[in-house]
N, C-alpha and C positions, 0 to 999 in steps of 0.2 A: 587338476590342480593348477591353481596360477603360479607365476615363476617369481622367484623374492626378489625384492626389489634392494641397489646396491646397499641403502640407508638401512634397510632392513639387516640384512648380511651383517655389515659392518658394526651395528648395535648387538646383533648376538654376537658378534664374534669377543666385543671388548665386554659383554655380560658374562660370558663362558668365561673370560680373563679372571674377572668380579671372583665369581665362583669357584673357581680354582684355587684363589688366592685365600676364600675366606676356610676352605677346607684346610687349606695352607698354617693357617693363623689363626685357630678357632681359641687358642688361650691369649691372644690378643686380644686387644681393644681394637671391637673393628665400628666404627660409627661411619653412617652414612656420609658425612663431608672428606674422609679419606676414600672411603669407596667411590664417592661418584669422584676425585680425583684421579686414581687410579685408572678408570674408565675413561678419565677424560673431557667429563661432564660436567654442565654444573648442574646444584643438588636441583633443584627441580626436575631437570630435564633429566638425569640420572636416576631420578624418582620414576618419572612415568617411565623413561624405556625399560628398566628394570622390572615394576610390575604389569607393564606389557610382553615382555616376554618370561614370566617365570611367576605369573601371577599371581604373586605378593611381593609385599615390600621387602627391601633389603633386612630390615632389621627384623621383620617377620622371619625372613628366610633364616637367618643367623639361629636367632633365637629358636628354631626350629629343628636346625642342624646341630648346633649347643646340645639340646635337649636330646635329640636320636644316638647322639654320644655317650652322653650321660645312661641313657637305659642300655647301650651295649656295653660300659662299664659296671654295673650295676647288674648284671647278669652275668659278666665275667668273674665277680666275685668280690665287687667293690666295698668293703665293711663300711666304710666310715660316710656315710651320703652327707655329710657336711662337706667332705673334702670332693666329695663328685660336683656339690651344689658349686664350690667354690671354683671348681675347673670350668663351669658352667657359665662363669660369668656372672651365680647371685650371691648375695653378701650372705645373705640368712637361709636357716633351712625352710622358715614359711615361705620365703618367697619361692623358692625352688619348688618347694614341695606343691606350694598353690601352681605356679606355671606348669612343672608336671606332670598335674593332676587334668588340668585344663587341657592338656597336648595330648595324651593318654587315655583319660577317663579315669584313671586308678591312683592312689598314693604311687610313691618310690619304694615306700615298705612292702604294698600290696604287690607293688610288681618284682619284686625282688621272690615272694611266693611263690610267682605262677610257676606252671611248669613251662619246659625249653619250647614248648609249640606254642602255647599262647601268645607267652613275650615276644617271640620272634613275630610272631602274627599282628602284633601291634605296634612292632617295632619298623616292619614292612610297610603297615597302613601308615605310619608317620613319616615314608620319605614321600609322601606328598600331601600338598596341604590340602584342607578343605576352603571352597572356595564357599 
């Protein structure tokens, strides 16, 4: 293995920052021109080190990590998936429920069904992304 180089180092370390902050603040408003501020960045350049190291975009990742919330509420025994959607950051249930469905493969209803191993099973496959 080669040795990381300080540039390297120094972009994971203010990306880990990123990321900690966005678990921090997932009922925030987090848009990429605060985050790559935070970081230190500007948006461009905060763009590519970001999906060079965590190999998607910030607002992928978000939207990502939003959504892996949303199905461990929602198996915790969330009744109302309008108010999951809304914690989630979408205004509507289609939109939720399409983004969802698209991250999943299944509705919020459908997954609300499964049983405790499946969910968990895709709940596991959704802390990372596909590339």
């Amino acid at each position: 293995m080669g040795t990381v180089k300080p540039n390297e180092r120094i972009h994971q370390e203010r990306i880990e920052g990123v990321q900690r902050y966005i678990s921090q603040h997932l009922d925030q408003p987090l848009n990429r021109e605060a985050l790559a501020e935070l970081a230190g960045f500007s948006i461009p350049h905060f763009h590519r080190v970001f999906t060079n190291c965590i190999g998607e975009s910030a607002i992928s990742y978000v939207r990502r990590v939003r959504l892996l919330r949303a199905g461990h509420k929602l198996r915790m025994g969330a009744v109302d998936i309008m108010a999951v959607a809304l914690a989630a950051g979408y205004e509507s249930h289609t939109a939720f429920s399409k983004a969802f469905k698209k991250q999943f493969g299944i509705s919020p209803s459908e997954f609300r069904m499964l049983n405790c191993h499946s969910a968990m099973a895709l709940l596991k496959k959704g802390l990372h992304h596909a590339n």
